[in-house]
C-alpha positions as CSV (number, residue, x, y, z in Angstrom):
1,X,42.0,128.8,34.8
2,X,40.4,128.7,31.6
3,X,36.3,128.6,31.2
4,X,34.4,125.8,30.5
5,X,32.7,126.5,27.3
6,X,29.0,125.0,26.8
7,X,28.6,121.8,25.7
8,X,27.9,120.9,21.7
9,X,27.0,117.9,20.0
10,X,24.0,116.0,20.1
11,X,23.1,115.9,23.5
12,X,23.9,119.5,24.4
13,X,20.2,120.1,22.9
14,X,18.8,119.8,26.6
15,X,15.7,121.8,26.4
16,X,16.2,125.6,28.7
17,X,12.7,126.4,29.3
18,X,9.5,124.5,30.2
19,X,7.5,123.2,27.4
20,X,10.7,122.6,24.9
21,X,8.9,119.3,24.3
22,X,10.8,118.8,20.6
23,X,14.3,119.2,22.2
24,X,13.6,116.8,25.3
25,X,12.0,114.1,22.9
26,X,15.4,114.6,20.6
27,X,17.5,114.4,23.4
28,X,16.0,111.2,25.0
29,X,15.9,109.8,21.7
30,X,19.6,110.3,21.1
31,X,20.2,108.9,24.5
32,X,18.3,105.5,23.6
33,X,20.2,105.6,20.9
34,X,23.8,105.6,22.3
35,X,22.0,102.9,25.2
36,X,21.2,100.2,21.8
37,X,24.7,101.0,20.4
38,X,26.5,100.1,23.5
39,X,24.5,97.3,23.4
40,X,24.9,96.5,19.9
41,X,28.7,96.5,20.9
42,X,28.0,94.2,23.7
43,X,26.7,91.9,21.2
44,X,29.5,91.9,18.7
45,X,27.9,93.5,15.8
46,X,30.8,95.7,14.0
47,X,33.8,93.4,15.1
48,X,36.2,92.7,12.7
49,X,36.0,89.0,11.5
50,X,38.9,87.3,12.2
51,X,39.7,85.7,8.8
52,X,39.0,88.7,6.6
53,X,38.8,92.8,7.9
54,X,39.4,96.3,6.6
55,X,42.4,96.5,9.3
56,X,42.6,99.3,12.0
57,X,40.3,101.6,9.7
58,X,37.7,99.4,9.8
59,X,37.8,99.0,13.6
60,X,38.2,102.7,14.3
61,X,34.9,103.5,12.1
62,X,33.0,100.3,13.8
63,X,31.5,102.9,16.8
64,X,30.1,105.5,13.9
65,X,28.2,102.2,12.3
66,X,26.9,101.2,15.4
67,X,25.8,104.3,16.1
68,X,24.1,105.1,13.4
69,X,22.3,101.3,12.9
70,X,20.9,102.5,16.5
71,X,20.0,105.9,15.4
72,X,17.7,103.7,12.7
73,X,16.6,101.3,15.2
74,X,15.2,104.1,17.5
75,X,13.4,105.9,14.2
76,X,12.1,103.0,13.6
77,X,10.1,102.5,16.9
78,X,13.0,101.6,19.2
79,X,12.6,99.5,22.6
80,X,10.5,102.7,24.2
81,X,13.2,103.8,26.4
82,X,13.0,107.1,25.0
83,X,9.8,107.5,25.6
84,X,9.7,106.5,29.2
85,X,12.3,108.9,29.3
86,X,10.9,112.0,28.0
87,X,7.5,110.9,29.8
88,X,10.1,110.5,33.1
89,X,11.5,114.1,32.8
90,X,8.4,115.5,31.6
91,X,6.5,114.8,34.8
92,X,10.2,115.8,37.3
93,X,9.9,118.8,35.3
94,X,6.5,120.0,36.0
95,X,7.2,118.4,39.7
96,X,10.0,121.4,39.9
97,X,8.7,124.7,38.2
């Protein structure tokens, strides 16, 4: 059986100690992110029009774009879902230790 090695990328930043308020606001923020760019999916933005595309590359690459207009959209301000977020786990987490 082989070990499971820790998770990387960006939402393996889940904070290890109390008062790691940085890395829960960062990881709540990258998870509204990935919430808008499902949703930006949802709503068709990145499809490849139908009369004129960039082919198979261009539909490959159309999850990074998302991604990263929701990454903007959550600098910007976002809808406040990470913040109810961090607020959410911020209280749980004093509830617990």
């Amino acid at each position: 059986m082989t070990p499971l090695s820790p998770p990387t990328g960006p939402l393996a930043t889940v904070p290890t100690r109390p008062g790691s308020d940085a890395a829960l606001r960062q990881t709540a923020q990258e998870l509204e992110a990935t919430f808008l760019a499902e949703m930006l999916k949802s709503a068709g933005l990145g499809e490849t029009p139908s009369g004129f595309g960039g082919g198979a590359g261009e539909d490959q690459f159309a999850s990074f774009l998302r991604l990263e207009q929701a990454r903007a959209i959550v600098d910007a301000g976002g809808i406040g879902l990470a913040q109810s977020l961090f607020e959410a786990i911020k209280v749980r987490g004093d509830d617990v230790v």
